[in-house]
C-alpha positions in Angstrom: 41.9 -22.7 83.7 40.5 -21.8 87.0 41.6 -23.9 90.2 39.2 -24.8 93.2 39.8 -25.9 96.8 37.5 -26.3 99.8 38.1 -27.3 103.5 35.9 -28.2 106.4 37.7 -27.9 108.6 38.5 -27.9 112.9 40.1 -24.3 112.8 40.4 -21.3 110.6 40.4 -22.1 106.9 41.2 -18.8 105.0 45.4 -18.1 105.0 45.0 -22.4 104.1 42.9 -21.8 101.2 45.2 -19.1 99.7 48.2 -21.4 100.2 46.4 -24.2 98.7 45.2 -21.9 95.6 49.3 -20.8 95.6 49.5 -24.3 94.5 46.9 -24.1 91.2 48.5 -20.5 90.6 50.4 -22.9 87.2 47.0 -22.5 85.4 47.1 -19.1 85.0 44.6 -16.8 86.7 43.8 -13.1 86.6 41.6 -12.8 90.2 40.9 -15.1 93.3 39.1 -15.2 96.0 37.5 -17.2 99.1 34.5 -17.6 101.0 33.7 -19.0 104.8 30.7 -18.9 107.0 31.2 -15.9 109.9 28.4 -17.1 112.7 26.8 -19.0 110.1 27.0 -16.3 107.6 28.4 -15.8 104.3 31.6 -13.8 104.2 34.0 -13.4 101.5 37.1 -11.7 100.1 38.1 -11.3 96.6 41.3 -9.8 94.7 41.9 -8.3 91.4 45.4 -9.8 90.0 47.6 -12.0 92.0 47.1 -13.7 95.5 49.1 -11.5 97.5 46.6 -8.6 96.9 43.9 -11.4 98.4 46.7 -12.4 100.8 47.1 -8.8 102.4 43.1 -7.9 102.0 42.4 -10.8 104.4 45.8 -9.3 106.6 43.6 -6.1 107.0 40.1 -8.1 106.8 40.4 -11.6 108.3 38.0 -14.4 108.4 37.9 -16.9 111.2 35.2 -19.7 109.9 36.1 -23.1 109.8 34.6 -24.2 106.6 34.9 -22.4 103.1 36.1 -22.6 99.3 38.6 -20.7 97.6 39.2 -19.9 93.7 41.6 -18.7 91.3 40.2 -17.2 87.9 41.0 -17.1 84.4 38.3 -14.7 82.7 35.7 -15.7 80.1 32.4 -14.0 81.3 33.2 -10.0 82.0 36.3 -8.7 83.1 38.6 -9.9 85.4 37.2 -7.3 88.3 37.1 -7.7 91.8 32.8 -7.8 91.2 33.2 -10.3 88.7 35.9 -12.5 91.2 34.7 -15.8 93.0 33.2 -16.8 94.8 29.7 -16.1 93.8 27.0 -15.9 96.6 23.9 -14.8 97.6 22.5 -14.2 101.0 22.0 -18.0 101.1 25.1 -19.6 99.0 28.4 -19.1 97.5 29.6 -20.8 94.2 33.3 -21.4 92.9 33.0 -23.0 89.5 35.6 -23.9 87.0 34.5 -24.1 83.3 31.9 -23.1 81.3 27.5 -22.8 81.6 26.6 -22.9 77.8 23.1 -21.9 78.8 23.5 -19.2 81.7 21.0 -16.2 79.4 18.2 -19.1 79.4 18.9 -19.6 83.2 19.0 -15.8 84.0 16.1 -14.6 81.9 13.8 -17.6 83.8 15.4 -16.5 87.0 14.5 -12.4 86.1 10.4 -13.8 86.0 11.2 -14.5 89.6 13.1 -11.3 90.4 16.3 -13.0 90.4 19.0 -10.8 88.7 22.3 -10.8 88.1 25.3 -8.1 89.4 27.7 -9.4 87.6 28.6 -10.3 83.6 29.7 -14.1 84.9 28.5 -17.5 83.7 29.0 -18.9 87.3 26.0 -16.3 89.4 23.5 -17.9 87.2 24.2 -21.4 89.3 24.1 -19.0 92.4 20.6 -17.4 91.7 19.3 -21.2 90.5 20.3 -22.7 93.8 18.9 -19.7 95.9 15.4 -20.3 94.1 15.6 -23.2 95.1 16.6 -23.3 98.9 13.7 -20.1 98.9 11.2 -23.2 97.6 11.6 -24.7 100.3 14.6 -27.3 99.2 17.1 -28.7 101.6 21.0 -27.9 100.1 20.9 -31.4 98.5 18.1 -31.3 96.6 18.8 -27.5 95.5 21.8 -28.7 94.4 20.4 -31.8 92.6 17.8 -30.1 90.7 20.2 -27.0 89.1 22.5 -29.6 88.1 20.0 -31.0 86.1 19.7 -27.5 83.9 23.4 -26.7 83.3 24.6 -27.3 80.0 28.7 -27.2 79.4 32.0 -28.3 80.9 32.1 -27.7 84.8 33.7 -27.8 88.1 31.7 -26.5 91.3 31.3 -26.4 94.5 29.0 -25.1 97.4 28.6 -23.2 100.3 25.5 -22.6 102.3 24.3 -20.3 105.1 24.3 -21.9 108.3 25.7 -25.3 107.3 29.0 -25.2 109.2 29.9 -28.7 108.2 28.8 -28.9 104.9 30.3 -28.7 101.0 28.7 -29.7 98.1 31.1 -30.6 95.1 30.0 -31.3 91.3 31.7 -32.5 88.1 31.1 -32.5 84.5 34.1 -32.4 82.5 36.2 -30.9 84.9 38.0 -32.4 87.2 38.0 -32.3 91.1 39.1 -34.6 93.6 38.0 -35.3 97.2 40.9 -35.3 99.9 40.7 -37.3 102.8 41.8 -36.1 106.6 41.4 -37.4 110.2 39.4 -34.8 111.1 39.3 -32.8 108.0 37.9 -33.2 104.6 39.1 -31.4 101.3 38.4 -30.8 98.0 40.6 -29.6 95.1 40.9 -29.2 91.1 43.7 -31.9 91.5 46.1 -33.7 93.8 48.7 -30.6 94.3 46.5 -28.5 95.6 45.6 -31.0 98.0 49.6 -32.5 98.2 50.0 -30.5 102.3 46.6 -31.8 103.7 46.3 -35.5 102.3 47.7 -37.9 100.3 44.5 -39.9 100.0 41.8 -38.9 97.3 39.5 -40.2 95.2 38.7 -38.3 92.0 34.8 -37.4 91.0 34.1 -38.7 87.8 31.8 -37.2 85.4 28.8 -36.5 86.0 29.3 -37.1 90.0 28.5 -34.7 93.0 29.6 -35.3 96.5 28.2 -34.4 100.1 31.3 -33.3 102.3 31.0 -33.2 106.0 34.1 -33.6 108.3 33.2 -37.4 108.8 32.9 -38.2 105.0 31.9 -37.9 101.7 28.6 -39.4 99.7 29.2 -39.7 96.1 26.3 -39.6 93.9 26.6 -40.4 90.1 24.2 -38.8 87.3 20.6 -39.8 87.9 21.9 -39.6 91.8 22.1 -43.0 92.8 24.9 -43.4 95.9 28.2 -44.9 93.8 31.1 -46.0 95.4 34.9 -44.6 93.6 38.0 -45.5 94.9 39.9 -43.8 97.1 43.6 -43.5 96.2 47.4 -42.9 97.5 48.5 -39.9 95.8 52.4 -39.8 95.3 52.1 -36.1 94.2 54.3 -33.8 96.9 54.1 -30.3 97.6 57.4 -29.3 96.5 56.3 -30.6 92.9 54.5 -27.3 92.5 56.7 -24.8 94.6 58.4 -22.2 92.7 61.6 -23.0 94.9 64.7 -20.2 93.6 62.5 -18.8 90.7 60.3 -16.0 90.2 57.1 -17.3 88.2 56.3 -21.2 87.3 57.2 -20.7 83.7 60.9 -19.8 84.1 61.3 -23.2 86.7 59.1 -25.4 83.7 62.1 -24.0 81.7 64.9 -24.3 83.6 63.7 -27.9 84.9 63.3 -28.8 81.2 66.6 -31.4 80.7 66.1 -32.9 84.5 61.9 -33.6 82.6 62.8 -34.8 79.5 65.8 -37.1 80.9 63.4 -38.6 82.9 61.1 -39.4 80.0 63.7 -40.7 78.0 65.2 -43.0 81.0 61.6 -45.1 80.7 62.1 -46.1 76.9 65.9 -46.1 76.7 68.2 -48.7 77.3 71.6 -47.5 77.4 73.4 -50.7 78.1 71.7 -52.1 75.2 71.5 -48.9 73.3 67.8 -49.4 72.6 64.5 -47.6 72.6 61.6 -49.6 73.8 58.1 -49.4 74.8 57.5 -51.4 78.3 53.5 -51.2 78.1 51.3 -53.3 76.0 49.5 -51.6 73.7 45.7 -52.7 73.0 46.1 -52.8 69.4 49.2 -52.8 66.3 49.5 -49.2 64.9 49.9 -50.8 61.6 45.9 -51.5 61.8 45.4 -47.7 62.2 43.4 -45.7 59.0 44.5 -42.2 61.2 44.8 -40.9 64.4 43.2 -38.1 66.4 45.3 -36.0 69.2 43.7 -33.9 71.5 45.3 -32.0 74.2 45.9 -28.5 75.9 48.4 -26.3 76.5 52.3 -27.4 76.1 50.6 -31.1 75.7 49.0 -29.7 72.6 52.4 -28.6 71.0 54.0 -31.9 72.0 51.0 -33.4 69.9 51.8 -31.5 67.3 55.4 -33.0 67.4 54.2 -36.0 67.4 52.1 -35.3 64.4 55.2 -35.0 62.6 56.9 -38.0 63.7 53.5 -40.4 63.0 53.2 -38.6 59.4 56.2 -38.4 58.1 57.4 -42.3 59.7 54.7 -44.3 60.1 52.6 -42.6 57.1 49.8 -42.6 59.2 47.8 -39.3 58.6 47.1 -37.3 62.6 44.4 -34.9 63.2 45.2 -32.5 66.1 43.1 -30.6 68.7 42.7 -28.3 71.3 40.8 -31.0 73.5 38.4 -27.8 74.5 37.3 -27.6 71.3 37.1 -31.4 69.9 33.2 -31.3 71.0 32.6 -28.4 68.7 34.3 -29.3 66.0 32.2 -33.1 65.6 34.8 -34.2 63.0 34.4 -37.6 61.4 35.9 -40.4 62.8 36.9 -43.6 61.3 36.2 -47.0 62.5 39.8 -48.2 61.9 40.9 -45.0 63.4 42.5 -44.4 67.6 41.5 -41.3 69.2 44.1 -40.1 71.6 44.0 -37.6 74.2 46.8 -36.3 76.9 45.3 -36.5 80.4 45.6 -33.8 83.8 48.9 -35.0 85.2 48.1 -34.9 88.5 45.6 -38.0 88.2 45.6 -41.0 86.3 44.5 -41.4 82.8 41.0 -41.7 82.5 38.1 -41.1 79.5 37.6 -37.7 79.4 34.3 -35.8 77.8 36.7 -36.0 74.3 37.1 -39.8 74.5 33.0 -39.8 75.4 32.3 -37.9 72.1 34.8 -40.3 70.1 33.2 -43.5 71.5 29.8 -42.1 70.5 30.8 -41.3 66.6 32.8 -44.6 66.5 36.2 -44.9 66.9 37.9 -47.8 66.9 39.4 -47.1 70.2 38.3 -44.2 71.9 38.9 -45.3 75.5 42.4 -45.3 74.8 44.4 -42.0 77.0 48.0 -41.3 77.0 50.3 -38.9 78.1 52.1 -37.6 75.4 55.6 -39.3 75.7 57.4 -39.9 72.4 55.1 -41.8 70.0 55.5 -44.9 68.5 55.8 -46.0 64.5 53.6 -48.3 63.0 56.4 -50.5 61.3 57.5 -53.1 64.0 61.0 -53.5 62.3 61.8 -50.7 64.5 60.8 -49.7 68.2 61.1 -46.0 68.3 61.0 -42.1 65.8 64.4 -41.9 68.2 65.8 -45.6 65.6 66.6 -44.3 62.1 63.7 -45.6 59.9 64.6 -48.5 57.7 65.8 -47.6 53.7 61.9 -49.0 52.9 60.0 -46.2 55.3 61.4 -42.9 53.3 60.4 -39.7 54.5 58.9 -37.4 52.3 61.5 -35.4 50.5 61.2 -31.4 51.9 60.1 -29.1 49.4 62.4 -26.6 48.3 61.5 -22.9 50.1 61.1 -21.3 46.2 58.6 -24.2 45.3 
């Protein structure tokens, strides 16, 4: 999963951008790279591998503008190369994009009638070319950006940089997220809150569909069919040291090691020890025991703690679960039942909100499909019993395991 940040800033932006992209280095990536204006140029430095090679090519190759984007990347389109790196640009703007352009050949072979072409094998330099046809039509950077969001197809993140505009981003969302950070004299934009964690605390997160303006003064949020929407703006109570590495060498051996301080924590919201007894504390829109099935989606370690759960609700509650790789939900365009919830584990640096999943459910029915939880422990459908922690009662009887010669 690729990570984005942007700053415009009062003073040099680069060495802030890397640290902030130190911060989304828990998605994964295999190349990064930023972008500023240099005397209202373009300028950028990209890095095969991990940040310190971008780190010590900006040591030998510094930039000095005060405005620019940065990006981490996780390679589907060509090889993770220091060509194929973000940002994207052209003479006239630069591109960092998270996700996916479903129709980038239909973009780039109407862009190749106009002499546009590609040098690289990304998705994301088919936004690039779109937008620089555009500004060469005569378009100011908001409409440029206005109309080529209007032709992408697919899950995205992006944001925008453009020659000469020293106090200008442009941000865009459609299934991914990104969230706007709020300064004093600064603005910033990030994939989530802990990139952001150093600079602000307040943010207001994009919502699909939206694009923003960013100037150091503000932000104007436009919706869909780019009409000026208000969203709220936000205290965020994630902290930097939430995503430092602290004593370990790589985020996966501090997930591990940080394992019974996470799950105690969990556990110390449903259980009771002085009354030794598990309880939910939120209401629940609906009684499980009205469920026909349920539908997880999720990615990552969320998906295997859905599968867990999948165990629990099935072999408990009897109630049959489908399970997902919330990527791939849109593709698969499974049936779902009227009586049926549609679950899905959301980014936990924001709060829950419908994702493109829940969108798909609510248009093929579900019961429920505006429902989002984290995936905590789930709950049973028989109310005799508050928890799969509680032994079931003698009238729920798991299924008997089949012998391993049967």
């Amino acid at each position: 999963m690729c990570g984005i940040v942007g700053i415009v800033g009062i003073e040099p932006v680069a060495g802030r951008l890397v640290d902030a992209l130190k911060r989304l280095e828990y998605r994964g990536y295999d190349s990064a790279g930023v972008a500023t204006l240099e005397h209202g140029a373009i300028s950028r430095r990209r890095a095969e591998g991990k940040l310190g090679n971008l780190a010590q090519k900006l040591a030998f190759e510094p930039l000095d503008g005060r405005i620019g984007i940065g990006h981490t990347r996780w390679a589907t389109h060509g090889a993770p190369t220091e060509l194929n790196a973000h940002p994207h640009a052209t003479e006239r703007v630069a591109v960092v994009h998270n996700g996916i352009i479903e129709n980038f050949r239909e973009m780039l072979a109407d862009l190749a009638k106009d002499g546009y072409l590609p040098k690289t094998q990304t998705d994301t330099e088919s936004v690039a070319l779109w937008v620089s046809r555009e500004l060469a039509n005569g378009a100011d950077p908001e409409l440029a950006v206005a109309r080529t969001l209007k032709k992408l197809k697919g899950a995205f993140a992006l944001a925008f940089l453009f020659k000469g505009e020293e106090s200008l981003l442009i941000a865009a969302r459609h299934g991914a997220p990104l969230a706007i950070g709020y300064g004093t004299t600064e603005m910033y934009l990030g994939s989530d809150a802990m990139a952001l964690a150093p600079f602000t605390s307040r943010l207001t997160y994009l919502e699909d569909g939206d694009w923003a303006v960013i100037t150091p003064t503000g932000v104007t949020i436009r919706d869909g069919p780019d009409a000026i929407v208000q969203r709220e703006q936000q205290i965020s109570q994630t902290s930097a040291l939430m995503v430092d590495k602290g004593n370990h060498r790589h985020f996966m051996a501090k997930e591990i090691y940080e394992q019974p301080e996470t799950i105690s924590h969990t556990l110390s919201h449903y259980v009771d020890m002085g009354a030794e007894r598990v309880a939910i504390r939120e209401t629940l829109p609906f009684d499980f025991s009205d469920l026909t099935r349920l539908t997880i989606s999720a990615c990552g370690t969320a998906y295997f703690a859905g599968a867990v759960a999948k165990y629990w609700f099935e072999r408990y509650a009897r109630l049959p679960v489908d399970i997902d790789v919330a990527s791939e939900f849109r593709y698969r365009e499974p049936p779902l039942e009227k009586a049926g919830c549609r679950c899905s584990s959301p980014s936990p640096v924001k709060p829950p909100t419908p994702r493109r999943p829940c969108a798909i459910a609510r248009g093929r029915g579900s019961m429920w499909p505006r429902w989002s939880i984290r995936l905590n422990p789930p709950l049973p459908a028989n109310p005799a019993w508050s928890s799969p922690f509680c032994a079931a009662p003698k009238s729920v009887s798991p299924r008997p395991r089949r012998s391993r010669h049967s």
